[in-house]
MARBA-3410 file (N, C-alpha, C, O; in Angstrom, 1 decimal):
258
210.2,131.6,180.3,210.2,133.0,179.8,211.6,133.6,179.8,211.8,134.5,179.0 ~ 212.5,133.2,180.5,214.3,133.4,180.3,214.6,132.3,179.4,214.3,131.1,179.3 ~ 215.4,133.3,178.5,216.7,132.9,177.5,217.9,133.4,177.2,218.2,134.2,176.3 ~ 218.7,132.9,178.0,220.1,133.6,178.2,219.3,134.5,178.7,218.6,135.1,177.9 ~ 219.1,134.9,180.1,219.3,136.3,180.7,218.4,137.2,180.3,218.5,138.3,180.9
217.2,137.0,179.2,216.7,137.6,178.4,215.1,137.3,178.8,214.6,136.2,178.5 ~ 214.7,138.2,179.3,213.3,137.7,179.9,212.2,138.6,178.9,212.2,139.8,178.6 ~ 211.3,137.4,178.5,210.0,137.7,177.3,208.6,137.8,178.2,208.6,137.2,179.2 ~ 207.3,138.3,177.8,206.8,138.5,178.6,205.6,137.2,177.8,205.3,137.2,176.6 ~ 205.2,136.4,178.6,204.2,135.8,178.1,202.9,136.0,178.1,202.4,135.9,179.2
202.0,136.2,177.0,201.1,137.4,176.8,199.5,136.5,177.2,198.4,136.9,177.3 ~ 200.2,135.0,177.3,198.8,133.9,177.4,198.9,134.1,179.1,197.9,134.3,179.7 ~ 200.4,134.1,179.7,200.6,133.5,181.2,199.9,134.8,181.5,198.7,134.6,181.9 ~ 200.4,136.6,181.5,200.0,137.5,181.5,198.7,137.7,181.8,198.4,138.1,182.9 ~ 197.8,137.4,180.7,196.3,137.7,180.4,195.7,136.8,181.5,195.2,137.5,182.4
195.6,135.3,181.8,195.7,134.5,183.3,195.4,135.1,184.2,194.3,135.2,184.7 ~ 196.6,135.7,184.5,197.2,136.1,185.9,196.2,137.2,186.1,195.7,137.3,187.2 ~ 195.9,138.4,184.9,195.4,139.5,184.9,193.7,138.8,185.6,193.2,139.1,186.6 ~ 193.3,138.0,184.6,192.1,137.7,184.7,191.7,137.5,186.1,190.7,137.9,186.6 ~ 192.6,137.0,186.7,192.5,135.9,188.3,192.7,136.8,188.8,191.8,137.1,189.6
193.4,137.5,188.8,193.7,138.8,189.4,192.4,140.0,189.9,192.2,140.4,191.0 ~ 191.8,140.3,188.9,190.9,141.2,188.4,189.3,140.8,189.7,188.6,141.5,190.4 ~ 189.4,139.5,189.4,188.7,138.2,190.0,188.9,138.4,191.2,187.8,138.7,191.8 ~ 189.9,138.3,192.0,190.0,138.8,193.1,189.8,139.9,194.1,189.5,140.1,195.3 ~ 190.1,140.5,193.3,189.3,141.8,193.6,188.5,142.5,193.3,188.4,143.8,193.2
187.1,141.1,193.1,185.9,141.9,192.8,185.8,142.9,192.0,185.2,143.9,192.4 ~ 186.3,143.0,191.0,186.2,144.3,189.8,185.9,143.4,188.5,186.1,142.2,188.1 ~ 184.9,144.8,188.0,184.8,144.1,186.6,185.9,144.5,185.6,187.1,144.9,185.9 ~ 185.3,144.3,184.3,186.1,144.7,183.2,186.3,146.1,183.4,187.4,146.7,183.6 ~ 184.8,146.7,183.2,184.8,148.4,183.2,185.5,149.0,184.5,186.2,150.0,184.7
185.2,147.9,185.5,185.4,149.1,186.8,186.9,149.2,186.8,187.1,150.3,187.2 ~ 187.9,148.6,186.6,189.5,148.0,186.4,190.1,149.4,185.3,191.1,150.2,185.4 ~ 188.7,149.0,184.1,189.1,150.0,183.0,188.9,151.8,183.2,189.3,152.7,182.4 ~ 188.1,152.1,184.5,187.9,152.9,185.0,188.8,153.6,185.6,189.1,154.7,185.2 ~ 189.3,153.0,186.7,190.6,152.8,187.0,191.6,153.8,186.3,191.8,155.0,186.4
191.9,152.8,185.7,193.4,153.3,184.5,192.9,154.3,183.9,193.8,155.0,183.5 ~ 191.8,154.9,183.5,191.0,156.0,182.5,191.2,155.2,181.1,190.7,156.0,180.2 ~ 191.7,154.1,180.5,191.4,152.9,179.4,190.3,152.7,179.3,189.5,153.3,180.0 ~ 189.7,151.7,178.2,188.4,151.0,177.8,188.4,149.3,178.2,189.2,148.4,178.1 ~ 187.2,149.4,178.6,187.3,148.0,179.0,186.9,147.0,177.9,186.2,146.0,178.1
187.4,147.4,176.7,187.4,147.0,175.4,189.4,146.2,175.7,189.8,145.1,175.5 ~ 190.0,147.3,176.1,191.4,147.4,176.3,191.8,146.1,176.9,192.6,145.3,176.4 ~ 191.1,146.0,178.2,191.4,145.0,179.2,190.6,143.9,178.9,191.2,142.9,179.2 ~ 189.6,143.7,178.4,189.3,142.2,177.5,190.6,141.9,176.6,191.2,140.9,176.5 ~ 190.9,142.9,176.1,192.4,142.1,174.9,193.6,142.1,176.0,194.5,141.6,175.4
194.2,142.5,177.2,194.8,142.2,178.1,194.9,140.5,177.8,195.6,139.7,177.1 ~ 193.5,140.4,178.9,193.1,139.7,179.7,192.9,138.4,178.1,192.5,137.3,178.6 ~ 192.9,138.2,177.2,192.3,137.3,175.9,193.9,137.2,175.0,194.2,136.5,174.0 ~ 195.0,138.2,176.0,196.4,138.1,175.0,196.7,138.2,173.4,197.4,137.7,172.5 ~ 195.7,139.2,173.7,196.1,140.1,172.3,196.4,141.1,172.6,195.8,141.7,171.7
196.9,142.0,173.3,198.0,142.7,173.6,198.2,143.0,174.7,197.6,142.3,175.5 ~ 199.0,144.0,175.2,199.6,144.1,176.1,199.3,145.5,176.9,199.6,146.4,176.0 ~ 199.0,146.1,178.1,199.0,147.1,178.1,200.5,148.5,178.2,201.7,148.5,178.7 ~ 199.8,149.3,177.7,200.9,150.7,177.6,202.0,150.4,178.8,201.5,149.7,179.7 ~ 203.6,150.9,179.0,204.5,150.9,179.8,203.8,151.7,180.5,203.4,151.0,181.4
203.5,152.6,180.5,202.9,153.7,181.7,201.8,153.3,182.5,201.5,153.9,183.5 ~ 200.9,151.9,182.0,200.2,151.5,182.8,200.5,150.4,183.7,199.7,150.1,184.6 ~ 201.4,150.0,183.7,202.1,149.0,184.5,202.0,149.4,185.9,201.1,148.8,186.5 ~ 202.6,150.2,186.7,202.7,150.8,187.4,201.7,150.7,188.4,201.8,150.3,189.6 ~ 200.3,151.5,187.4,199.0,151.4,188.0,197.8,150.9,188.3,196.9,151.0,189.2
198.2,149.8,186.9,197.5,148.8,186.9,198.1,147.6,188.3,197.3,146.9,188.9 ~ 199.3,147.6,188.5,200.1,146.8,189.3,199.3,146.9,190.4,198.6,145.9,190.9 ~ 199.2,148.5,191.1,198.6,148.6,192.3,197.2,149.0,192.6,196.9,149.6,193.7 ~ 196.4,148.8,191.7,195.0,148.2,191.5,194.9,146.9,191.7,194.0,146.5,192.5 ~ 196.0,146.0,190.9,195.2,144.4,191.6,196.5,143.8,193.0,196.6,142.7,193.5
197.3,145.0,193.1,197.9,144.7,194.5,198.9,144.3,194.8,199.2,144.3,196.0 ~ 200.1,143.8,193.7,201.2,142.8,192.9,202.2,144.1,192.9,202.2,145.3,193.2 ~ 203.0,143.4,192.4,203.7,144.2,192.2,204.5,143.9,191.1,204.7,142.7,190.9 ~ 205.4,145.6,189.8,205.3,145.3,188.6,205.7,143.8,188.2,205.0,143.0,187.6 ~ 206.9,143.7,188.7,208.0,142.0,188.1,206.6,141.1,188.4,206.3,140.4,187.5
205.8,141.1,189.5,204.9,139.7,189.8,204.0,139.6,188.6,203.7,138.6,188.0 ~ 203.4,141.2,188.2,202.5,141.7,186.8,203.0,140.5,185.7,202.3,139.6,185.3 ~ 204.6,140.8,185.1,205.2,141.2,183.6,205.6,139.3,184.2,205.9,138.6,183.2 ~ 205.7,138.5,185.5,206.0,137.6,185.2,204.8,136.4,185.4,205.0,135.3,185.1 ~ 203.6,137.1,186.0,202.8,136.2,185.5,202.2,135.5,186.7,201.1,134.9,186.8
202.9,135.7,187.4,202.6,134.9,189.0,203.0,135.7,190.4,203.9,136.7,190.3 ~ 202.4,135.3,191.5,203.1,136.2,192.7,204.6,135.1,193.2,205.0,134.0,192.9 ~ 205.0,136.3,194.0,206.4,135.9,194.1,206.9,136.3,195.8,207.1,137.4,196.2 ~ 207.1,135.0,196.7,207.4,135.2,197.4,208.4,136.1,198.5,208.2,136.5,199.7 ~ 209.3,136.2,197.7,210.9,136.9,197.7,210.5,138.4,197.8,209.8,139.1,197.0
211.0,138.9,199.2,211.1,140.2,199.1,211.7,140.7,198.1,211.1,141.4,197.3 ~ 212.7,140.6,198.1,213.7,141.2,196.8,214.1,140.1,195.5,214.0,138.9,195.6 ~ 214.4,140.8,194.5,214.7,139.5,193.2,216.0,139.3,192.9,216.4,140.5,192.7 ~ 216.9,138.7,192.7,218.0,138.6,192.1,218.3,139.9,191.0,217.5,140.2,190.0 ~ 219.6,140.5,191.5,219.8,141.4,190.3,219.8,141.0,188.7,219.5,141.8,187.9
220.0,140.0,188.5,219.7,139.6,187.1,218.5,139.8,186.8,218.3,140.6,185.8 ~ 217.4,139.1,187.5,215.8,139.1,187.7,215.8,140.2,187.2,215.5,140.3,186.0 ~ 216.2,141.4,188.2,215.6,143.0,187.8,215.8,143.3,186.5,215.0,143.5,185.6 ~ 217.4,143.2,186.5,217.8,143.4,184.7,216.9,143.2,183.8,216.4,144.1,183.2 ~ 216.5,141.9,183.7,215.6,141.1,182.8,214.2,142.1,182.5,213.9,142.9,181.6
213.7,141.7,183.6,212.7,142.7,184.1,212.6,143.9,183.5,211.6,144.2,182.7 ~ 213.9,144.8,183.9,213.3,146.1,183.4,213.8,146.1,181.3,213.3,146.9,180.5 ~ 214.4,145.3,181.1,214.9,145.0,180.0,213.5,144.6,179.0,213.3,145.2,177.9 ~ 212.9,143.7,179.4,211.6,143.7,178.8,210.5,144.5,178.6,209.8,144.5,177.6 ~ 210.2,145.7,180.1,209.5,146.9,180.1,210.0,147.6,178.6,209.4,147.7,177.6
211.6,148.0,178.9,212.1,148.8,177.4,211.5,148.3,176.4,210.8,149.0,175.7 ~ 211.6,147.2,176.0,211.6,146.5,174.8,209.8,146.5,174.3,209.3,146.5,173.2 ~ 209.2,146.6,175.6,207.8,146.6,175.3,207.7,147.9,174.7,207.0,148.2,173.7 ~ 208.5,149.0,175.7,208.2,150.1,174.9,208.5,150.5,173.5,207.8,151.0,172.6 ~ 209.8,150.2,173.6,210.4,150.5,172.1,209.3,149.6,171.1,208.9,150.3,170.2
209.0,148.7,171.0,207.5,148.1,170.3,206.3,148.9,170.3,205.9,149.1,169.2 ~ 205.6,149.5,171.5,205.1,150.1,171.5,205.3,151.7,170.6,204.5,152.3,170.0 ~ 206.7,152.1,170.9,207.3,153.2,169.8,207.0,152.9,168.0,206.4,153.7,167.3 ~ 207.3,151.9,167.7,207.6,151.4,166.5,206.2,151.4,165.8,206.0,151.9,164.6 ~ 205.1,150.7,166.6,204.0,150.7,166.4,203.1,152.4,165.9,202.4,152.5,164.9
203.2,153.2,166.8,203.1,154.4,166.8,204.1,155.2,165.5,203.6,156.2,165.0 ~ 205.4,154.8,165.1,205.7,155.6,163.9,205.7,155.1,163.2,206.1,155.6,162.2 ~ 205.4,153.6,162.9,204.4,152.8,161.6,202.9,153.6,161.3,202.6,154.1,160.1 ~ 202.0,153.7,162.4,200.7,154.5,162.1,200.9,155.9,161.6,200.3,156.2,160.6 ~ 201.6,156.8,162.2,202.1,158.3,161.8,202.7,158.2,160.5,202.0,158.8,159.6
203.7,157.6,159.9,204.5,157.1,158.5,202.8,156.7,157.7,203.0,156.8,156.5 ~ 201.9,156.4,157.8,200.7,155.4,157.2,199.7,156.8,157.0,199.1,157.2,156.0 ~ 199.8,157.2,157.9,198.7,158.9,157.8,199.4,159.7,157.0,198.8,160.3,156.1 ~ 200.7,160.0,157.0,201.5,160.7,156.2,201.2,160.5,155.3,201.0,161.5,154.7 ~ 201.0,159.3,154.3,201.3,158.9,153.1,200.1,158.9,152.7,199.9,159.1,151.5
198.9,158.6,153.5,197.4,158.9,153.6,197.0,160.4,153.0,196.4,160.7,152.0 ~ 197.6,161.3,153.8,197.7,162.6,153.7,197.9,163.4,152.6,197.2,164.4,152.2 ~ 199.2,162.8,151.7,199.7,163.2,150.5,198.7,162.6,149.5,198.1,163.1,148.6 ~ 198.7,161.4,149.9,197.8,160.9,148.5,196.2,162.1,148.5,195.7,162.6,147.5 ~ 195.6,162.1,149.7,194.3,162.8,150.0,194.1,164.2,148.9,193.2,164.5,148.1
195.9,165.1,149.5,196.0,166.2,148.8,195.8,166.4,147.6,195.2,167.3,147.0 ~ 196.7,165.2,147.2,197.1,165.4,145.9,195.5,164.9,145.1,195.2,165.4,144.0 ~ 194.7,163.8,145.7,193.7,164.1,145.0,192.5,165.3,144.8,191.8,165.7,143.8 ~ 192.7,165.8,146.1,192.5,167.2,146.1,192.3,168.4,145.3,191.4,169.2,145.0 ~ 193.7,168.1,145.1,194.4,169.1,144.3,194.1,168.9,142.9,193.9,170.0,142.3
194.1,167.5,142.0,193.5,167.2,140.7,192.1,166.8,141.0,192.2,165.6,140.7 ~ 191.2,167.0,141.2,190.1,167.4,141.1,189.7,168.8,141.4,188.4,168.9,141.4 ~ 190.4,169.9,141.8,190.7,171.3,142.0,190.5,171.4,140.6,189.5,171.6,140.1 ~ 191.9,171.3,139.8,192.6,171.7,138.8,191.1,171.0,137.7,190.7,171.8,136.9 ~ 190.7,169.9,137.7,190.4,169.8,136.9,188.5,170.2,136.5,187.7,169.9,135.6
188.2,171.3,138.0,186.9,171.7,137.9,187.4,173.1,137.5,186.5,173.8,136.9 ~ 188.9,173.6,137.7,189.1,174.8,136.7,189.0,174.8,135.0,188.6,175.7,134.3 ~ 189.5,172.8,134.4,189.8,173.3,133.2,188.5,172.9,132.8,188.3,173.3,131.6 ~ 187.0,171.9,133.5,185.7,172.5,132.9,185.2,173.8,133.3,184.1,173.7,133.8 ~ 185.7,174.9,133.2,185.1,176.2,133.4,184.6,176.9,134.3,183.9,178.0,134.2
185.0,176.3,135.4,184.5,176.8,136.8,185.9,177.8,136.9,186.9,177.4,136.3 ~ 185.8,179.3,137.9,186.2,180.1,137.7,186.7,180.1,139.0,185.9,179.7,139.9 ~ 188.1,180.5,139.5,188.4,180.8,141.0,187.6,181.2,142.1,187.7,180.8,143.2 ~ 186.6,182.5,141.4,186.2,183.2,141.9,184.7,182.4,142.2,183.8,182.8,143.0 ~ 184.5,181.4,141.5,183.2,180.6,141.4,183.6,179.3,142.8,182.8,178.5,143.3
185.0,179.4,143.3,185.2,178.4,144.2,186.0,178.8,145.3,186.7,178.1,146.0 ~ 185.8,180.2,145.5,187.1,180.8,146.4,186.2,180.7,147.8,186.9,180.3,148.7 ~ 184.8,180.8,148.2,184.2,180.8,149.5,183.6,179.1,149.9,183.1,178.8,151.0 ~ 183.8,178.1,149.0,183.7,176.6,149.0,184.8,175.9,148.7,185.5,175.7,149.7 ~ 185.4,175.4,147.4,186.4,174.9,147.3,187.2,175.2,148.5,187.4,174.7,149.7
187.8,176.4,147.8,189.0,176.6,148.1,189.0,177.1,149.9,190.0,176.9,150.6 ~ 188.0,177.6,150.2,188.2,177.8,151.9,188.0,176.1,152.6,188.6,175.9,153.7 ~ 187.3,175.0,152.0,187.1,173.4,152.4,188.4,173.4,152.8,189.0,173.6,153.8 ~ 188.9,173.0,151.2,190.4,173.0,150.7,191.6,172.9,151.6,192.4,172.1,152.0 ~ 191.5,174.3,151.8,192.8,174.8,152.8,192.6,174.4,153.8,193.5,173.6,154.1
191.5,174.6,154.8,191.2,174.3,156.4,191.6,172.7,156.0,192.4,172.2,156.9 ~ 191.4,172.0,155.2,192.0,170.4,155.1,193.1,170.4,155.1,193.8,170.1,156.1 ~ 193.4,170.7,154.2,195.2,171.1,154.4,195.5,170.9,155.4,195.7,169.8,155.9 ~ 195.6,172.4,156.4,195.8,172.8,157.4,195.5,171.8,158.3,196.4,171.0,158.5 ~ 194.6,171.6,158.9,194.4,170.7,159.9,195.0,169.3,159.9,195.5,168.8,160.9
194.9,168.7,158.3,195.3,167.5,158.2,196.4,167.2,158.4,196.7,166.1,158.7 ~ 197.6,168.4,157.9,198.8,168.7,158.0,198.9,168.2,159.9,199.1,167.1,160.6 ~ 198.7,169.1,160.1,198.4,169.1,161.9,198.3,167.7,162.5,199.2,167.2,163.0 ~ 197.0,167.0,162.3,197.1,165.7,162.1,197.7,164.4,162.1,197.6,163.4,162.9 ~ 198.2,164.7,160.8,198.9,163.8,160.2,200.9,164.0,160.4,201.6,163.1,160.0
201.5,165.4,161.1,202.6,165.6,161.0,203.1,166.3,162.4,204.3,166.4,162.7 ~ 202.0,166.9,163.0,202.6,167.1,164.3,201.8,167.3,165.3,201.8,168.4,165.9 ~ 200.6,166.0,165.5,200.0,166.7,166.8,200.7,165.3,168.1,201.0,164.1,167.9 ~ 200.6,165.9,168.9,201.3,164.5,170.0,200.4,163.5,170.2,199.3,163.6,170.8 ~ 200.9,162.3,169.7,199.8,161.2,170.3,199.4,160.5,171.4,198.6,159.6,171.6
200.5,161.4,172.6,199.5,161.0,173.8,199.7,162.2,174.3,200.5,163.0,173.8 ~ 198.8,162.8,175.5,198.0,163.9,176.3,198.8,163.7,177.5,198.9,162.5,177.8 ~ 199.4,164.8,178.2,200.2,165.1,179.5,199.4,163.8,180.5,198.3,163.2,180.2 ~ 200.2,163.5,181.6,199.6,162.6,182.7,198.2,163.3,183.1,197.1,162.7,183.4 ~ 198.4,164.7,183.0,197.2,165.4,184.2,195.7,164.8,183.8,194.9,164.3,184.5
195.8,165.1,182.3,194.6,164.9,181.2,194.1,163.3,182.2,192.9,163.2,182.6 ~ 195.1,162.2,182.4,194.4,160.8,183.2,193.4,161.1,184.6,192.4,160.6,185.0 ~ 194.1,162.2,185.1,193.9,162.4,186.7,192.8,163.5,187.0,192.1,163.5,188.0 ~ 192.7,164.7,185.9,191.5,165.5,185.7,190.2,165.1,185.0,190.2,164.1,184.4 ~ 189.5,165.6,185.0,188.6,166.2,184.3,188.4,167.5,183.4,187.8,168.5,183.6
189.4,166.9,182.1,189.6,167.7,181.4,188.8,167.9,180.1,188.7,166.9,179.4 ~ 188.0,169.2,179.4,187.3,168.7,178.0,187.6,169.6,177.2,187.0,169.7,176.1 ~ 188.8,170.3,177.6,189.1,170.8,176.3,190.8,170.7,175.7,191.5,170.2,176.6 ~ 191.5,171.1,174.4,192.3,170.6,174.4,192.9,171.8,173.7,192.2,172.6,173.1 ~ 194.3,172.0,173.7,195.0,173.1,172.9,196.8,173.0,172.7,197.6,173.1,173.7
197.2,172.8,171.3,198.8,173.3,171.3,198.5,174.3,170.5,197.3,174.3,170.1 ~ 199.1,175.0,170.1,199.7,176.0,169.7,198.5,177.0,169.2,198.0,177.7,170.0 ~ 198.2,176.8,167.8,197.0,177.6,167.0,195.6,176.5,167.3,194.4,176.9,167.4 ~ 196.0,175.2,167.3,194.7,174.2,167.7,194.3,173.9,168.8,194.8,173.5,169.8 ~ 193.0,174.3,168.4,192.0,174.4,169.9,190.9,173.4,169.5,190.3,173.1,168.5
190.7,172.9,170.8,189.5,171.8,170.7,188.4,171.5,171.8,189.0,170.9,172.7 ~ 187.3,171.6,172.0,186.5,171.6,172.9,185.3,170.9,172.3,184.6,171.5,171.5 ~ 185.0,169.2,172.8,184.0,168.5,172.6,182.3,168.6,173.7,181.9,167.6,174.3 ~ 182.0,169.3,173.7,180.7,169.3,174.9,180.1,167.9,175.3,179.3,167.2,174.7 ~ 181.1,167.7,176.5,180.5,166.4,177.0,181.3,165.2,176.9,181.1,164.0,177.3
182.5,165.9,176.1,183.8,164.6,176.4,184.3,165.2,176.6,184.5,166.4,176.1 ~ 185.1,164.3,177.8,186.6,164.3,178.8,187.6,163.7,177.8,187.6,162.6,177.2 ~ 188.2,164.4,177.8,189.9,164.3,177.1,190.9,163.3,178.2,191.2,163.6,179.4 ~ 191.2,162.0,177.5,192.3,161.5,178.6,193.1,160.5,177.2,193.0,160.6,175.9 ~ 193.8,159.6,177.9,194.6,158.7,177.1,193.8,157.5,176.5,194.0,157.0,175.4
193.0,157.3,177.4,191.8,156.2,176.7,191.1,156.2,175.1,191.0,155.4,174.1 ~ 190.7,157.4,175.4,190.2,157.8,173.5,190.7,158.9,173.5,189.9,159.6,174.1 ~ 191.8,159.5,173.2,192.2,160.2,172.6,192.9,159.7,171.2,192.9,160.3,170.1 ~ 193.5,158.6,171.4,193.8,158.3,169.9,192.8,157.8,169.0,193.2,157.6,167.8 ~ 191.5,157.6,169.4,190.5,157.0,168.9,189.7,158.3,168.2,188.9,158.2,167.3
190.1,159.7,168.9,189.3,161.0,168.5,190.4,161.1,167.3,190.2,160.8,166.2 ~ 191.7,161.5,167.7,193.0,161.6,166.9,192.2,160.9,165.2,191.9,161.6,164.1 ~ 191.9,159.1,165.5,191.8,158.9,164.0,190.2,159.4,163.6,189.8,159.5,162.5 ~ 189.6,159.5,164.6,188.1,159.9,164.1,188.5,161.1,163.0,188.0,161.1,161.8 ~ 189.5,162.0,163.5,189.7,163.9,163.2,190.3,163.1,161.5,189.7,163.3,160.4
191.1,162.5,161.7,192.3,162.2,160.8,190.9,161.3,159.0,190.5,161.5,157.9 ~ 191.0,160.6,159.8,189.6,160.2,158.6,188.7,161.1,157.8,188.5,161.0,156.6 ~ 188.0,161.9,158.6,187.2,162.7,158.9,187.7,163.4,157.7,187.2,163.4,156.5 ~ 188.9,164.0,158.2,189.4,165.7,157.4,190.0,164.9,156.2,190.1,165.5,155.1 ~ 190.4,164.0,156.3,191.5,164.0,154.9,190.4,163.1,154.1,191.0,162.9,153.0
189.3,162.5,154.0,188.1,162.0,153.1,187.6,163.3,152.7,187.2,163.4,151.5 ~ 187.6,164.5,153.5,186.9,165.8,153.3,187.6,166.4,151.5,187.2,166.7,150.3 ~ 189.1,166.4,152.6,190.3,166.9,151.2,190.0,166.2,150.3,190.0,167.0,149.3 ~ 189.6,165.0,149.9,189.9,164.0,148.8,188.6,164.4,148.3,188.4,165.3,147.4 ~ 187.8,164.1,148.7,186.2,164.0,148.4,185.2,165.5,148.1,184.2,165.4,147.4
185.6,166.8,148.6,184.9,167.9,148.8,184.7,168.6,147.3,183.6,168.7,146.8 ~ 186.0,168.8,146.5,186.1,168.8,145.1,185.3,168.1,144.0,185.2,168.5,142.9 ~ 184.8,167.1,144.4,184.1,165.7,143.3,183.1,166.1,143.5,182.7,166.7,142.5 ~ 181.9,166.1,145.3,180.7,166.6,145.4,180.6,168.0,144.8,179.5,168.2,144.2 ~ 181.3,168.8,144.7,180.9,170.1,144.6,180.7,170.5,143.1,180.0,171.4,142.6
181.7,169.5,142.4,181.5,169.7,140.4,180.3,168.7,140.4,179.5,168.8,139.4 ~ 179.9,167.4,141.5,178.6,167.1,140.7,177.3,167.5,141.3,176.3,166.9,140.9 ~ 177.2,168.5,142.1,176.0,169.4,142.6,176.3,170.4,141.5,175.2,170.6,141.0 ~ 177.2,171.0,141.1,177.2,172.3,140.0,177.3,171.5,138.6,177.5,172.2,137.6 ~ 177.2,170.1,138.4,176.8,169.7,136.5,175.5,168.8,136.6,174.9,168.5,135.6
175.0,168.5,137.9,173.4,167.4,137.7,172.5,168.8,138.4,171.3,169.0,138.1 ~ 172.9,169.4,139.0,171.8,170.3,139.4,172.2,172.1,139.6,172.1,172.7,140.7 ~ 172.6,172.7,138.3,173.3,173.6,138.3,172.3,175.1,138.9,172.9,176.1,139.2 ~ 170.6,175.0,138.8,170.1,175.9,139.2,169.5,176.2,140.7,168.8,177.0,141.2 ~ 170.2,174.5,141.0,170.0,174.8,142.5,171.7,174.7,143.4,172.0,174.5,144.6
172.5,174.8,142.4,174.0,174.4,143.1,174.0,175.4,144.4,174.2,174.8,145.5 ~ 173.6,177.0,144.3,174.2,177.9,145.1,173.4,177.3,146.5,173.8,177.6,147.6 ~ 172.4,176.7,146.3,171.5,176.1,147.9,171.9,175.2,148.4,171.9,175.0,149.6 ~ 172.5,174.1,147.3,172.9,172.5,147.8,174.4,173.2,148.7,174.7,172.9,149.9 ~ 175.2,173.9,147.8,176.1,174.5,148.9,176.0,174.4,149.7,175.9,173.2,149.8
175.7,174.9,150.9,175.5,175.2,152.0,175.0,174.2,153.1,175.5,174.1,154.2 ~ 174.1,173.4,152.6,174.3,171.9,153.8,175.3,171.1,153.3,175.5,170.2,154.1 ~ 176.2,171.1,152.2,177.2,169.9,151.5,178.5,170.7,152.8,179.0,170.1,153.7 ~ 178.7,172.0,152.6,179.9,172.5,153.5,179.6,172.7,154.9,180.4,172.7,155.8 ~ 178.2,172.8,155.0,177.7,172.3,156.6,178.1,171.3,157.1,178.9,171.2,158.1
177.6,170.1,156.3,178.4,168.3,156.3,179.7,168.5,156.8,180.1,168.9,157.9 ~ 180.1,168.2,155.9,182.1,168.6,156.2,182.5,169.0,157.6,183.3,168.4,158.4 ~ 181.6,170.4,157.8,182.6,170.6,158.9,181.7,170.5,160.2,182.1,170.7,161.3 ~ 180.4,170.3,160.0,179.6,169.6,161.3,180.2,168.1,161.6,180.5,167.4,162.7 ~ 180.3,167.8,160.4,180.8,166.1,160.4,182.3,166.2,161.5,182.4,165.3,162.4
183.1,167.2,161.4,184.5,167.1,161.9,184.0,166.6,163.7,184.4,165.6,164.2 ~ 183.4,167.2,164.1,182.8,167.5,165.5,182.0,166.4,165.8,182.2,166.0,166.9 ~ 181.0,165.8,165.2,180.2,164.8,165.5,181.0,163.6,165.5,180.8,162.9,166.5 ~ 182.0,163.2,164.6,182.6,162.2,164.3,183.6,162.3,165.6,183.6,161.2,166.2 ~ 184.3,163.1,166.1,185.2,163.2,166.9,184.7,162.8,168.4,185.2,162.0,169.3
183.3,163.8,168.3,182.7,163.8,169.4,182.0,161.9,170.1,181.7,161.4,171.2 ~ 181.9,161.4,168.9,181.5,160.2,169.1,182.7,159.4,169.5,182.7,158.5,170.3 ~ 183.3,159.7,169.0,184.8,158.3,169.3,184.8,159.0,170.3,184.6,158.2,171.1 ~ 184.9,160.1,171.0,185.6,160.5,172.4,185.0,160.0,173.3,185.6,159.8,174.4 ~ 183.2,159.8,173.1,182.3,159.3,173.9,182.1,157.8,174.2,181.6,157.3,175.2
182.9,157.0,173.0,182.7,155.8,172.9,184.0,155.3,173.6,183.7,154.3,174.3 ~ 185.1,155.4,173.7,185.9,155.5,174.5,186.5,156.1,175.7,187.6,155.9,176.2 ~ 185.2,157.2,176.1,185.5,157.7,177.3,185.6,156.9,178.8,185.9,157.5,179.8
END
């Protein structure tokens, strides 16, 4: 695992050590993943070395199975009170590097929503334009279209460009179910907000609203040209959908990863 001075973490030796580990101290999957406030979806891919857990779980994960970090990231216990300064170097040199990966990963997915987002709008926006130039009237789309419309916008903007993708430490350590920056407020009845699913709600919201944007305009010209004397009723559960959908969809990933 050193090369030149350069210590890599080995993700087969790793997952091992976790397993045997885990083993030892009588815990299961879930109860380990309980623990950390993770999924024990998480700690099977630990534990099977397909990936690695978060820098911030190190720490805690360490003193759940008893080790300590360097014994964690190298794979085996280690007799030596103290490690050679190089050792540590290495050591904490690989934590960074895990992180900065873990960084990179996270503004590859945000760069992917962004461009998700634009494209969403913009289809949006020509199927808008193009239920004006068959004869539909602003005023025939200003309480549907156009209120769908904007709240997609809006939100998706939000979303896709500045909501934080991880939740303060407390969110791990409380029992927290609601959430709030600035103008966005969020309250799921019956899910706890932590690090575990929150990015899992994050893409539930993200899917959710920007399918809404792209798609809300298309249903709405083919309920008003296949069934134009019942359009003003079909309204009303089509934009119910939408925005009951935001909540159910959300509320589900928050539950499935709680």
């Amino acid at each position: 695992m050193y090369e030149n001075d350069r210590f890599e973490i080995d993700k087969e030796r790793f997952g091992a050590f976790l397993l045997r580990l885990r083993k030892e101290k009588g815990l299961t999957q879930k109860e380990l993943a309980e623990l950390l406030f993770v999924s024990d979806k998480a700690v099977s891919k630990w534990e099977r070395a397909l990936s690695l857990p978060d820098v911030s779980l190190l720490i805690p994960l360490a003193d759940c199975l008893g080790v300590s970090v360097a014994e964690l990231l190298r794979g085996e216990r280690d007799a030596r009170e103290t490690l050679p300064a190089a050792e540590v170097e290495a050591l904490v040199g690989s934590a960074l590097r895990l992180r900065e990966e873990e960084n990179r990963a996270v503004r590859g997915a945000r760069r992917r929503w962004r461009l998700g987002f634009w494209a969403c709008a913009l289809a949006g926006l020509g199927e808008t334009a193009a239920l004006l130039a068959l004869g539909f009237s602003m005023e025939d789309m200003s309480s549907t279209v156009l209120l769908v419309e904007g709240l997609c916008l809006l939100f998706g903007a939000w979303l896709c460009f500045w909501v934080k993708e991880r939740l303060p430490t407390y969110y791990d350590e409380n029992r927290i179910t609601s959430y709030s920056d600035g103008f966005f407020r969020m309250n799921l009845v019956g899910v706890r907000f932590h690090n575990g699913n929150w990015p899992h709600i994050l893409n539930a919201l993200r899917w959710w609203i920007l399918g809404a944007l792209a798609l809300y305009p298309l249903l709405w010209g083919v309920v008003h040209t296949l069934w134009p004397g019942h359009a003003l009723t079909l309204e009303l559960p089509l934009t119910l959908a939408v925005v009951l959908g935001v909540l159910v969809t959300a509320s589900i990933a928050g539950k499935k990863y709680e």
